[in-house]
N, C-alpha and C positions, 0 to 999 in steps of 0.2 A: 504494500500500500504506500503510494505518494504520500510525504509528508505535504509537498506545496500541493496547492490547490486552488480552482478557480470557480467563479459562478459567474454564468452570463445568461441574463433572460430581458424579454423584450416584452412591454406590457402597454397593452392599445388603452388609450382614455379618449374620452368624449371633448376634455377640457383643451383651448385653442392654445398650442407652445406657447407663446410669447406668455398669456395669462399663467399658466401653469410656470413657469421660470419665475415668474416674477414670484410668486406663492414660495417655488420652491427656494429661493435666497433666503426668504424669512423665517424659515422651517423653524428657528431657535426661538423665534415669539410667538408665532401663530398656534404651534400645537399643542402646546399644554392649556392652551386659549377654547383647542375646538375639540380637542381629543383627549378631555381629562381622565377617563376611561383609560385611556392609555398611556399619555403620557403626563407623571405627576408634575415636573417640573426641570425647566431646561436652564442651566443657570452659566453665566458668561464668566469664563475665568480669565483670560484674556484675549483683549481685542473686542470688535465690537459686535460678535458673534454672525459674520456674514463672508466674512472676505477670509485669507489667507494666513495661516493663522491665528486665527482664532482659536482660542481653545473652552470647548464647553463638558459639563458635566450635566448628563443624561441621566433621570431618575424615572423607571416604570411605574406606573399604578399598578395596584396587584393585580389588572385583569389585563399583566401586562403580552395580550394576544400572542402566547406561548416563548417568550420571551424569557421569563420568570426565574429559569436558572443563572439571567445574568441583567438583574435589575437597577445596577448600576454602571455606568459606562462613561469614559472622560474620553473626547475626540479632539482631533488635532483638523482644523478645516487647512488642508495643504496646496489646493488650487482651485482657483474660480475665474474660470472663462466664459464672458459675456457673450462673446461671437459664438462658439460654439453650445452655448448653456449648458457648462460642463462643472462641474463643482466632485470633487477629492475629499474623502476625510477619513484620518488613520485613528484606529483605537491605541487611544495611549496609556489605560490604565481601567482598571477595572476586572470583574468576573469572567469577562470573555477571554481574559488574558491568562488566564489558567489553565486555558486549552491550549490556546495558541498562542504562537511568538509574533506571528503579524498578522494583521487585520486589518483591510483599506478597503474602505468603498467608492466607489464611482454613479456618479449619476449623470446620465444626459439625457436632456431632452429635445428631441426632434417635432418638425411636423408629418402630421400623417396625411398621407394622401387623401383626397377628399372631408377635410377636416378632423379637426384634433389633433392630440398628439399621442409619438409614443413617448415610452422613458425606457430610457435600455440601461440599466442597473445591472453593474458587474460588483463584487469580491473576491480579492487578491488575499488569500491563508497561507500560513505556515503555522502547518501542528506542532504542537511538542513534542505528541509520541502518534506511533502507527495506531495505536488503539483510542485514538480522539477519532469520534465518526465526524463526517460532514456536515458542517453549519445549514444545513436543508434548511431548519427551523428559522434563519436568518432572512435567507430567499424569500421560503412564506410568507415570512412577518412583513418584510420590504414589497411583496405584493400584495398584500392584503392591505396595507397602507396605503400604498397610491390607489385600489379600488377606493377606499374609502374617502379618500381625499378628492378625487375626481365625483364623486356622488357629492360630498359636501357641497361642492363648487359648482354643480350643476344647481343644487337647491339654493345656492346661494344665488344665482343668477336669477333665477324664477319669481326672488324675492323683490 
C-alpha cells in the first residue's frame, strides 16, 4: 500500500463560478454563519483569513457530517488565484495529523457549460503508516459541503 496519496473529484453545482468564488474566499466567515450544524467556529490566527497565508483554526459541531474523529483542524491558506479561482490550504496541526504527515487541499472553480459551475477538489496525503486507510471520509465530507452550499445559495437567491 502507497503511503502518498491523492483524491481528485469533480462536483457539478447549479450556482454561476464567479458567484460561487466569491462565497468561496469567504468560506472562514460565512460558515459557521450558515452551517452551525456543522461548523462550530472558524477563528483567524493569522492574516486576515482569505489570502495566502493565512492561518485558521477549524472547530466541528458535533454533527460534524462524519468528520468527528478529527474535530479540530489549524490550516495554512498557501495560495489564492483570482484568475484561475484556485485557493490551496495545508493542514498544519490538528487530529488529522495523527494519521498523516501531509495534508493539502485544492479547490477550483470553473464554469460549466450551459451554466453553473463545477468545483474540482483534489487532496494531496502522506500517511504515516500502511495501515492509515484512505481519507474517503474527507472526499464525502468536501462533497456533501459544496451540495449543501450550492442548495443554500440557490434559496438564497429565490429570496
Amino acid at each position: 500500500m502507497a503511503l502518498i496519496g491523492k483524491h481528485e473529484v469533480d462536483i457539478e453545482l447549479k450556482t454561476p463560478a464567479d458567484k460561487l468564488w466569491s462565497l468561496v474566499k469567504e468560506f472562514t466567515f460565512l460558515c459557521p454563519k450558515i452551517f452551525p450544524d456543522i461548523y462550530h467556529s472558524i477563528e483567524v490566527l493569522e492574516g486576515d483569513g482569505r489570502s495566502a497565508g493565512s492561518l485558521r483554526r477549524i472547530t466541528l459541531a458535533a454533527s460534524g457530517e462524519g468528520l468527528m474523529q478529527m474535530p479540530v483542524v489549524k490550516s495554512r491558506i498557501e495560495a489564492v488565484d483570482e484568475e484561475t479561482k484556485t485557493i490551496c490550504y495545508r493542514m498544519v496541526e490538528g487530529d488529522i495529523l495523527k494519521s498523516f504527515k501531509s495534508f493539502v487541499d485544492k479547490v477550483v472553480v470553473k464554469e460549466k457549460d450551459g451554466g453553473g459551475s463545477v468545483v474540482s477538489y483534489s487532496s494531496e496525503y502522506e500517511k504515516l503508516s500502511e495501515d492509515t486507510p484512505n481519507p474517503d471520509h474527507v472526499k464525502d465530507f468536501t462533497i456533501g459541503f459544496f451540495h449543501k452550499f450550492d442548495a443554500y445559495l440557490e434559496g438564497e437567491s429565490k429570496n
